[in-house]
Backbone as CSV, one residue per row, in Angstrom:
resi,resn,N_x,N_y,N_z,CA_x,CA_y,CA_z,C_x,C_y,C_z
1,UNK,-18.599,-26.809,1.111,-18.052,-25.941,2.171,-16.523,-26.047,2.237
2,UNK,-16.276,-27.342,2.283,-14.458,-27.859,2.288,-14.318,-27.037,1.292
3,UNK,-14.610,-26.765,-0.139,-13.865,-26.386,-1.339,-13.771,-24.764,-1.223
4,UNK,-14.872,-24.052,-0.614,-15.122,-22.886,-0.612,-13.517,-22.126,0.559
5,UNK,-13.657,-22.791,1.881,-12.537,-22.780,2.585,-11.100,-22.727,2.009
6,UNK,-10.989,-23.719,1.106,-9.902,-24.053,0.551,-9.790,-22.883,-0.462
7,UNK,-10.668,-22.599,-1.124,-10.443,-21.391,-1.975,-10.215,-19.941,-1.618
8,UNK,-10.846,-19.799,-0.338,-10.445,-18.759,0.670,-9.022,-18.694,1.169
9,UNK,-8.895,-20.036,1.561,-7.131,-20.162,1.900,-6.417,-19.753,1.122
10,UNK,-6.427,-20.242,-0.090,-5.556,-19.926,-1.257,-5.514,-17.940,-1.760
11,UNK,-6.752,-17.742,-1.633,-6.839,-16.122,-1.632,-6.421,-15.446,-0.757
12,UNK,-6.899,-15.729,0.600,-5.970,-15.329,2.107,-4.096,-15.362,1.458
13,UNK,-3.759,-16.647,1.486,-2.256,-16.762,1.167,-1.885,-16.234,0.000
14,UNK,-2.664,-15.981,-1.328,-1.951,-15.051,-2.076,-2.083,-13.448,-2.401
15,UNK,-3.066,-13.136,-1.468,-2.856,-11.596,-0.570,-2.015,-11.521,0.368
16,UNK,-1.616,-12.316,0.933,-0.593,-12.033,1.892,0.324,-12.122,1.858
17,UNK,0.798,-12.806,0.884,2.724,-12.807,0.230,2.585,-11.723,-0.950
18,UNK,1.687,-11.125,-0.871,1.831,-9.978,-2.276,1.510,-8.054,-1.157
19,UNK,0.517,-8.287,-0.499,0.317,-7.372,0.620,1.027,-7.173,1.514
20,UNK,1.652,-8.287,2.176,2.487,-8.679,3.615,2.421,-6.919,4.565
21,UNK,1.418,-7.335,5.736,1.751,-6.539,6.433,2.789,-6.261,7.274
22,UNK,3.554,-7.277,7.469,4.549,-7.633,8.188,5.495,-6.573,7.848
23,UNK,5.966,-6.892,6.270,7.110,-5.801,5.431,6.297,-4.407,5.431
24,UNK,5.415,-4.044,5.638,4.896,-3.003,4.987,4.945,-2.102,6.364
25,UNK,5.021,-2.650,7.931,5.314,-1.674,8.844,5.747,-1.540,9.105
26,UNK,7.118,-1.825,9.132,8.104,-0.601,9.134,8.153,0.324,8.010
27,UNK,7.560,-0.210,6.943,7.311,1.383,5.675,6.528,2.140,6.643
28,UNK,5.148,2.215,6.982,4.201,2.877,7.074,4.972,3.570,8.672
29,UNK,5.718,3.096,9.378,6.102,3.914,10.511,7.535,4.734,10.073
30,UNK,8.165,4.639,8.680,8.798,5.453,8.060,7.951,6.763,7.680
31,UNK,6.690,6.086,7.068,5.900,7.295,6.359,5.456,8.422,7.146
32,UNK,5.675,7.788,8.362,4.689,8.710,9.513,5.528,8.951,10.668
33,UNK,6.921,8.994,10.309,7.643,8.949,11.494,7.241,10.539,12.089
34,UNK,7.497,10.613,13.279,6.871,12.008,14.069,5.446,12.735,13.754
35,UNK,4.529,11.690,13.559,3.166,11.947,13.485,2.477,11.381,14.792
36,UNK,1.545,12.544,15.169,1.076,12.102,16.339,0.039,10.705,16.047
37,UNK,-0.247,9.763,17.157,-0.475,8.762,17.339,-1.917,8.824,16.322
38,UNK,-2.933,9.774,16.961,-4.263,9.841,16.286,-3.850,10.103,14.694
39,UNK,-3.076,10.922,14.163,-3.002,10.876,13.266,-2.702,10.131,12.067
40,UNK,-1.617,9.175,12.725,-0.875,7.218,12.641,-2.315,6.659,12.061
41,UNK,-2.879,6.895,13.267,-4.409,6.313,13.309,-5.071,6.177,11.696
42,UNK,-5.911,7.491,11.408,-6.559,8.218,10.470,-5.285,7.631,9.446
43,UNK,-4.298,7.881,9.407,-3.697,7.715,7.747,-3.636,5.961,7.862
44,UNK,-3.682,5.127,8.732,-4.042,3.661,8.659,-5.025,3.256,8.059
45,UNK,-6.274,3.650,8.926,-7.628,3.646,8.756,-8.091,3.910,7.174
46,UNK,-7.428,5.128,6.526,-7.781,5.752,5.403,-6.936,5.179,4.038
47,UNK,-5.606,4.536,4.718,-5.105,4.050,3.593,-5.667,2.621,3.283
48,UNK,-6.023,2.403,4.254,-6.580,0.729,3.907,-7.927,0.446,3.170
49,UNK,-8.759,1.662,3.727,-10.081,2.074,3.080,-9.968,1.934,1.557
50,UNK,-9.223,2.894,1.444,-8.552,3.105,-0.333,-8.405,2.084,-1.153
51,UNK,-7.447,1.159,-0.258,-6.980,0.048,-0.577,-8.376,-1.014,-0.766
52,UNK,-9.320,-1.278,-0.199,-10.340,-1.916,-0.211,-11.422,-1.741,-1.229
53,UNK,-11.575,-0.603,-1.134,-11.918,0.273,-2.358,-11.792,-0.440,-3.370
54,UNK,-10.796,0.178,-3.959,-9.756,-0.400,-5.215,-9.830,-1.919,-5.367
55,UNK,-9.735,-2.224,-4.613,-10.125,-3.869,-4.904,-11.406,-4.396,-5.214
56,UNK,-11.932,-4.033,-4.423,-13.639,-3.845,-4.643,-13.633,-3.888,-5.806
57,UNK,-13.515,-2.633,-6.294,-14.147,-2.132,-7.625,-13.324,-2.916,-8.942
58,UNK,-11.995,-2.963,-8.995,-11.230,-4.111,-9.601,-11.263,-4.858,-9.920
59,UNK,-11.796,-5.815,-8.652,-12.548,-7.298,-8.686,-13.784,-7.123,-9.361
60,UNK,-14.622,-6.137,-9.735,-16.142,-6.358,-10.363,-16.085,-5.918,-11.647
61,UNK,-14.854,-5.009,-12.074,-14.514,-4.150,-13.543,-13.485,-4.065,-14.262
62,UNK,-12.453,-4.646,-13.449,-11.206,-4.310,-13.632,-10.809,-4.755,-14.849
63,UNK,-11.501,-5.218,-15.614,-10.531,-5.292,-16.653,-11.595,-4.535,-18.125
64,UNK,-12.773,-3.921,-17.619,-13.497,-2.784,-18.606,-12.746,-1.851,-18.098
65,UNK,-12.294,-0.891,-16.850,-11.762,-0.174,-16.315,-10.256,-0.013,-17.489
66,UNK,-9.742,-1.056,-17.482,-8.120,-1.207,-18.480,-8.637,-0.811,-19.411
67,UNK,-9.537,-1.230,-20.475,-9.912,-1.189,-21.599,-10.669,-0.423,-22.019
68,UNK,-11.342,0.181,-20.805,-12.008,1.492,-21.445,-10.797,2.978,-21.685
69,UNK,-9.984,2.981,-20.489,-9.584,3.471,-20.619,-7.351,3.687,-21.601
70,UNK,-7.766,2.644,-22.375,-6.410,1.754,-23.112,-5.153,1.709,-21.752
71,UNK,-5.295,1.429,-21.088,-4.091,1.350,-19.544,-3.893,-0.701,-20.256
72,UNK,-2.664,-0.617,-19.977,-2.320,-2.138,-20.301,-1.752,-2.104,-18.280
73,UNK,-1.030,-3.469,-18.403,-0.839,-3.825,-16.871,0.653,-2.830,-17.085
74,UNK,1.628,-3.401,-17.723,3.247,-2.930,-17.803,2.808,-1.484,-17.522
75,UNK,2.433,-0.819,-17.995,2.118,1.008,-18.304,1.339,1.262,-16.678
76,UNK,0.833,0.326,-16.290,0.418,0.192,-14.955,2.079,0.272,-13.346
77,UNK,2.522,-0.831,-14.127,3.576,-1.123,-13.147,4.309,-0.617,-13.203
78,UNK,4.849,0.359,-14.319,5.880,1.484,-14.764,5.360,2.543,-13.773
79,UNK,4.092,3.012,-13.530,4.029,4.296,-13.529,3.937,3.712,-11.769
80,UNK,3.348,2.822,-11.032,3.326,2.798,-10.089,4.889,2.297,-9.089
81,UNK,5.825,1.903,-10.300,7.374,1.977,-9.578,8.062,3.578,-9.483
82,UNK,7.311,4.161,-10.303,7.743,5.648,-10.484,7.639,6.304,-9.455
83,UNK,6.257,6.189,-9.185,5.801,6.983,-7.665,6.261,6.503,-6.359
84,UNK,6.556,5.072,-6.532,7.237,4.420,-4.874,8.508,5.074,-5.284
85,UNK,9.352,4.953,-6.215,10.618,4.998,-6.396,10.893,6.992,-5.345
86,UNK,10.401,7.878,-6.167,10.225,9.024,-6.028,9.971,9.618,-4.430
87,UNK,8.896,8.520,-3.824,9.343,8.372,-2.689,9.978,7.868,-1.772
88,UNK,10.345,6.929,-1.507,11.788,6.024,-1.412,12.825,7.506,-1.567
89,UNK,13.075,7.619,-2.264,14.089,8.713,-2.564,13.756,10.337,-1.792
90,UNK,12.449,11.089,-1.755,12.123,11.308,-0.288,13.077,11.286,0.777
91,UNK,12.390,9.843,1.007,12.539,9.507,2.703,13.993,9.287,2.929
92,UNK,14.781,9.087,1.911,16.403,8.330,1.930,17.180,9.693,2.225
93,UNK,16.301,10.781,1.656,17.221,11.865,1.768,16.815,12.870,2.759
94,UNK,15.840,12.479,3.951,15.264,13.105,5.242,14.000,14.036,4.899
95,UNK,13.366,13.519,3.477,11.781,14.248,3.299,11.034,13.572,4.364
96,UNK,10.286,14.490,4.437,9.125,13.325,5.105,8.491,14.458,6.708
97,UNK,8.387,13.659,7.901,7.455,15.221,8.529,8.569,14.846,9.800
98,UNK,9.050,16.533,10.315,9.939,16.185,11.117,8.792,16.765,12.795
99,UNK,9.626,15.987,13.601,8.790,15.892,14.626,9.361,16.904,15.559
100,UNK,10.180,17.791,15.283,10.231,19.069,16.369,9.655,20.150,16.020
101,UNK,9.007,20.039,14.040,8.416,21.715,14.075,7.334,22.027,15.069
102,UNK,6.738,23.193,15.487,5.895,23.593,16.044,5.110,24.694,15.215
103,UNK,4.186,24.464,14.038,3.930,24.811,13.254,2.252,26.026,13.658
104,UNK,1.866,27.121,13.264,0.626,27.666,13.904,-0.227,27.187,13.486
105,UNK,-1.726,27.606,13.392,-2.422,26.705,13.270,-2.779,26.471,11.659
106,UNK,-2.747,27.348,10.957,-3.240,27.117,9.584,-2.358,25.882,9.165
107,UNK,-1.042,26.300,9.511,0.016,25.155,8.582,-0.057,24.200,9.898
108,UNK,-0.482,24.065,10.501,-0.864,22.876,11.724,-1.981,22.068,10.375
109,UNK,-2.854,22.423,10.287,-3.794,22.005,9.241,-3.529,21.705,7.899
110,UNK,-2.510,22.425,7.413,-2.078,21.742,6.060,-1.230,21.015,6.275
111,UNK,-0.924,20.608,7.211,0.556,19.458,7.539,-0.155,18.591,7.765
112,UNK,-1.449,18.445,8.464,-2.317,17.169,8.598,-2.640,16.699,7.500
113,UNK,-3.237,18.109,6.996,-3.921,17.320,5.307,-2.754,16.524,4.620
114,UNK,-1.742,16.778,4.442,-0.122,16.697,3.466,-0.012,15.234,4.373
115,UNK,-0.193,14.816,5.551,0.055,13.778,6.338,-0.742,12.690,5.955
116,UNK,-2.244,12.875,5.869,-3.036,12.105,5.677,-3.566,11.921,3.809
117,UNK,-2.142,12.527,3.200,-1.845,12.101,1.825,-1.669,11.419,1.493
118,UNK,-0.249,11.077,2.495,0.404,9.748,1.914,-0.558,8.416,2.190
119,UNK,-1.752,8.689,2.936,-2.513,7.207,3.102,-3.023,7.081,1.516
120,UNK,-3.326,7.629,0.593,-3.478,7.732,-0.986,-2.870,6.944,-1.384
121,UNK,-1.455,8.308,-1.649,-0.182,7.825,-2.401,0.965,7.923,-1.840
122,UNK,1.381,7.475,-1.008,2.187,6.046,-1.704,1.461,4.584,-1.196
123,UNK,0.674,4.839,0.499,0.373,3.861,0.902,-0.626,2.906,0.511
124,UNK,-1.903,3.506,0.104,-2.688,2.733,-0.517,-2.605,2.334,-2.095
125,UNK,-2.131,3.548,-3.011,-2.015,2.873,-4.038,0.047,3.701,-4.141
126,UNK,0.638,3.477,-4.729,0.796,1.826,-5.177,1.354,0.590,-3.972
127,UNK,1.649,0.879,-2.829,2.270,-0.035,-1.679,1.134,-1.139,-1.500
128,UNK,0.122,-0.766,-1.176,-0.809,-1.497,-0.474,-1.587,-2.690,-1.452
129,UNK,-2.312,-1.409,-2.550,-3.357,-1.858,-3.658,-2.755,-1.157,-4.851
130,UNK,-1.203,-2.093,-5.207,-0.250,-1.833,-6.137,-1.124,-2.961,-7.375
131,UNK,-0.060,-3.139,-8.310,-0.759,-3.864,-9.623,-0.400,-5.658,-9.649
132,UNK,0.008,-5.613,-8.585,0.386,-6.977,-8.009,-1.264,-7.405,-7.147
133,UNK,-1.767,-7.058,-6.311,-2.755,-6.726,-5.585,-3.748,-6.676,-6.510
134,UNK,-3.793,-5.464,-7.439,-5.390,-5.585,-8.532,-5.397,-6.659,-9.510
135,UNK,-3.955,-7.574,-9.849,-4.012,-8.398,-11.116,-4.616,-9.781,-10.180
136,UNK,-3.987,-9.998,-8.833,-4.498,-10.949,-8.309,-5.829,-10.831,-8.095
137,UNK,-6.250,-9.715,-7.412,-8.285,-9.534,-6.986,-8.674,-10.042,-8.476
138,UNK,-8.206,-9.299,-9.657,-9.205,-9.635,-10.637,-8.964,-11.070,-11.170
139,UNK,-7.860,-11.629,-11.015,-8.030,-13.353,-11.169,-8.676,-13.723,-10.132
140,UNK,-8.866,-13.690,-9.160,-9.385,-14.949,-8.300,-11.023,-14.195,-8.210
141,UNK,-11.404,-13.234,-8.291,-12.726,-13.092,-8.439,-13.165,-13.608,-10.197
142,UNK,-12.362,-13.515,-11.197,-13.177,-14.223,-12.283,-13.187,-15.629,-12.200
143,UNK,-12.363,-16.080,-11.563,-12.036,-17.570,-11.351,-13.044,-18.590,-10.767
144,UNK,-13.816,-17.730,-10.220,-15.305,-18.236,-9.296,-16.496,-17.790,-9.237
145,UNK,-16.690,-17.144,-10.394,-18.546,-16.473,-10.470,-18.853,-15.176,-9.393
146,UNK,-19.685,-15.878,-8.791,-19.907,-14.999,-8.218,-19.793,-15.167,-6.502
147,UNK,-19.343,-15.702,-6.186,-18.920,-16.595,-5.135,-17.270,-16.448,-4.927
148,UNK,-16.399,-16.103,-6.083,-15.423,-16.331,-5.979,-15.206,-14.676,-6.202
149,UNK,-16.194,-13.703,-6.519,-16.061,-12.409,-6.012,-16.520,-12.142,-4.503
150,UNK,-17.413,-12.729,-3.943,-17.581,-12.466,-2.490,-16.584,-12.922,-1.542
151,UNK,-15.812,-14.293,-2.122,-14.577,-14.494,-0.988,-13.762,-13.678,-1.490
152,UNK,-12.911,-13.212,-2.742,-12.526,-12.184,-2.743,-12.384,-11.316,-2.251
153,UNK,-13.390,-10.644,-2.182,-13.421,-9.637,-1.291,-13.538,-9.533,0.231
154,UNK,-14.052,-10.841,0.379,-14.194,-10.940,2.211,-12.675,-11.166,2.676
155,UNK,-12.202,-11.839,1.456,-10.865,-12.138,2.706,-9.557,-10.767,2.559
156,UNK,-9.936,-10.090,1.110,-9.439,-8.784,1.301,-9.626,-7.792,2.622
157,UNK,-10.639,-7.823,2.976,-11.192,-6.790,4.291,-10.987,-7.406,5.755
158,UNK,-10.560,-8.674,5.363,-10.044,-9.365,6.549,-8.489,-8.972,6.670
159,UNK,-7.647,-9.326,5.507,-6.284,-8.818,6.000,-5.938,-7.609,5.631
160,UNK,-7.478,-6.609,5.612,-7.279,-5.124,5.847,-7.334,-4.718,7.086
161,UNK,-8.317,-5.447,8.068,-8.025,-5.386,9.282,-7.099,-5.951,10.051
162,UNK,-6.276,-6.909,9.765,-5.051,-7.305,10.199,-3.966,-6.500,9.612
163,UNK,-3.864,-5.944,9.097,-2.670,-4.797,8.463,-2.992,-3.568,9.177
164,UNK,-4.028,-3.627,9.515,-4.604,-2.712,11.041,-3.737,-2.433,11.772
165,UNK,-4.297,-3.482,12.644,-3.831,-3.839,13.551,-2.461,-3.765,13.863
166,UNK,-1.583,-4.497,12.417,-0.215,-4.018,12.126,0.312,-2.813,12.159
167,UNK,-0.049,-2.224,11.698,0.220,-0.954,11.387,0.128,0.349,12.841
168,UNK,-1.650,0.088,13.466,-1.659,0.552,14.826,-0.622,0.393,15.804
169,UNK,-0.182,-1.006,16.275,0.050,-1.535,17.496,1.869,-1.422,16.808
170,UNK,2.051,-1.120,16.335,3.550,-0.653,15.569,4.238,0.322,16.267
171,UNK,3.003,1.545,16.594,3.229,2.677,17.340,4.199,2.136,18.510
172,UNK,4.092,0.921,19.108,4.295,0.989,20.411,5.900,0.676,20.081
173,UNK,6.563,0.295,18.646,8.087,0.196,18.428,8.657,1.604,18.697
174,UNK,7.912,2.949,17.862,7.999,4.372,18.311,8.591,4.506,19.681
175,UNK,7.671,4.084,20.486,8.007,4.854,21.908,9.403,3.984,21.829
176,UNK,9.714,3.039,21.601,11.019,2.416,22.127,12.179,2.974,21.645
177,UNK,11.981,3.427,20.415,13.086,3.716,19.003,13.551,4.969,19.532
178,UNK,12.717,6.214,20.014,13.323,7.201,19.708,13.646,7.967,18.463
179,UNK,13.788,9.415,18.910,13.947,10.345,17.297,15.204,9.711,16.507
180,UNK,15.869,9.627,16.950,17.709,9.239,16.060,17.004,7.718,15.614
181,UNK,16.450,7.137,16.261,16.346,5.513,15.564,15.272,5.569,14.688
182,UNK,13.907,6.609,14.689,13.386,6.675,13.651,13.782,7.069,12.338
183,UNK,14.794,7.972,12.150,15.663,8.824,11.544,16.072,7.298,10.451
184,UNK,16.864,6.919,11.775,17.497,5.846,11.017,16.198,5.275,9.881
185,UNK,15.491,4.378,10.565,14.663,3.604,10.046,13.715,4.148,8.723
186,UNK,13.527,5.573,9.228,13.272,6.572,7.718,13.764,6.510,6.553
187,UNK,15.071,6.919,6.717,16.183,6.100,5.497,16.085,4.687,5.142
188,UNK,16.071,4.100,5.829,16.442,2.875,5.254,15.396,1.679,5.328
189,UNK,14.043,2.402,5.369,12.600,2.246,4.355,12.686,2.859,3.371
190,UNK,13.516,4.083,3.093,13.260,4.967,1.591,14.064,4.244,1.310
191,UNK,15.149,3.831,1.595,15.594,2.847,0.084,15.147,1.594,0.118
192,UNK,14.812,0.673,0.640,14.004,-0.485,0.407,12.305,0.293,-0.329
193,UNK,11.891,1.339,-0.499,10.833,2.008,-1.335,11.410,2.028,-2.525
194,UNK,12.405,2.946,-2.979,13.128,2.611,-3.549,13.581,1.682,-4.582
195,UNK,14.195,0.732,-3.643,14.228,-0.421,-4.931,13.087,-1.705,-5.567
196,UNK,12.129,-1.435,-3.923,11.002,-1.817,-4.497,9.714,-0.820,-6.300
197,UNK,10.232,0.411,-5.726,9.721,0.832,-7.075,10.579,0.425,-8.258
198,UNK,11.983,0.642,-8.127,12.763,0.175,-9.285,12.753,-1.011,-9.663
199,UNK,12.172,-2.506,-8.833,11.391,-3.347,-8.947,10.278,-3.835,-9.943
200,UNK,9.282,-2.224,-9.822,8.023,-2.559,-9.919,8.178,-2.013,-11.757
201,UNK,9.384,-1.169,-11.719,9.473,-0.293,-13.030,10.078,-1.198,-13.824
202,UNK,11.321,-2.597,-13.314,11.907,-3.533,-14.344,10.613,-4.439,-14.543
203,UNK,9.786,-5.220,-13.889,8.628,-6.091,-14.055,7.567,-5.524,-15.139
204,UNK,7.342,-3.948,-15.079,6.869,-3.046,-16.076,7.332,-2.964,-17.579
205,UNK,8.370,-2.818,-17.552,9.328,-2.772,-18.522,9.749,-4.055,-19.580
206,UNK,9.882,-4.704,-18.851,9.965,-5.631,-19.329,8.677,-6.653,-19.544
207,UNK,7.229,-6.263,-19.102,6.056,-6.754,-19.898,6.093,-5.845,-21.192
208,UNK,6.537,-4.663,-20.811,6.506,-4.417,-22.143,7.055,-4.738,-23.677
209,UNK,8.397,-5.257,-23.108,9.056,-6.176,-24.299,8.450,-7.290,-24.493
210,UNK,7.743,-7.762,-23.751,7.583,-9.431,-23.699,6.208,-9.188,-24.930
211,UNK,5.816,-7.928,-25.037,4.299,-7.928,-25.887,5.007,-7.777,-27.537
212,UNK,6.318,-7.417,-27.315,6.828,-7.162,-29.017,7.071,-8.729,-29.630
């Protein structure tokens, strides 16, 4: 029981310096700045889902998944600094959903759908359940049979609901901030997106030399 704990700990703590919900909300209240609350909601709820998902399935295949389909990790981390980068750059330059349109109803409805996108991409994959996230699930679930796929995954869905929680109760910085301070904070999550993708694209890049 002691050892099982201890191995949980160690999975808890290295999802959580690689996940950190902490850093990740003020992204996600960049992503959603002037989105109504329920909607905050649903793209939380849905990006984390994703995110769980993906791990799930990772942790039980992930490395027939690479190989069936020839994906190496670098070609992984390239393409997923591409897409943070792209957005980062977005948000730095005032993309993103502004909170005075008053839109009718059809494009009321495609602005939701377009809203509850980004719980996909950027938030769930690559921010959330990036290649940092799937290289760890699939070590520590081969690392332990089959036992060391069930804590795996249990303690994944545990600090999916604490990134919840994060992410929910965040709202309540909103009411304080105001439009001009979200503004701010919009920007300057797109460039910390940004250089976290340009990050994710040198770590990429350079597995790729490391294989010559």
């Amino acid at each position: 029981m002691n050892a099982l704990l201890a191995q949980a700990l160690a999975v808890f703590m290295g999802f959580f310096a690689i996940m950190n919900p902490i850093a990740n909300t003020p992204i996600f209240l960049g992503l959603t700045a002037g989105d109504a609350s329920a909607v905050r909601r649903k793209v939380a709820f849905r990006a984390l889902l994703v995110s769980f998902l993906i791990v799930v399935v990772f942790s039980a295949a992930g490395k027939l998944i690479f190989e069936a389909f020839g994906i190496t990790l670098p070609a992984f981390r390239i393409t997923g600094g591409v897409l943070v980068a792209l957005v980062g750059y977005q948000m730095l330059h005032g993309g993103g959903h502004s909170p005075v349109q008053h839109p009718g109803e059809e494009d009321r409805k495609s602005k939701t759908a377009d809203q509850l996108d980004i719980a996909i991409t950027p938030l769930a994959m690559p921010i959330l359940a990036g290649p940092g996230t799937i290289t760890t699930a699939m070590s520590y679930a081969a690392s332990g049979g089959i036992s060391g796929y069930f804590i795996t995954v249990g303690v994944f869905l545990v600090l999916c609901v604490i990134t919840y929680l994060f992410f929910v109760f965040g709202e309540r910085l909103v009411r304080y901030l105001g439009t001009i301070a979200l503004k701010v904070i919009t920007r300057l999550m797109g460039l910390i997106l940004a250089v976290i993708g340009v990050q994710m694209l040198i770590t990429g890049i350079g597995g790729v030399i490391d294989t010559f």
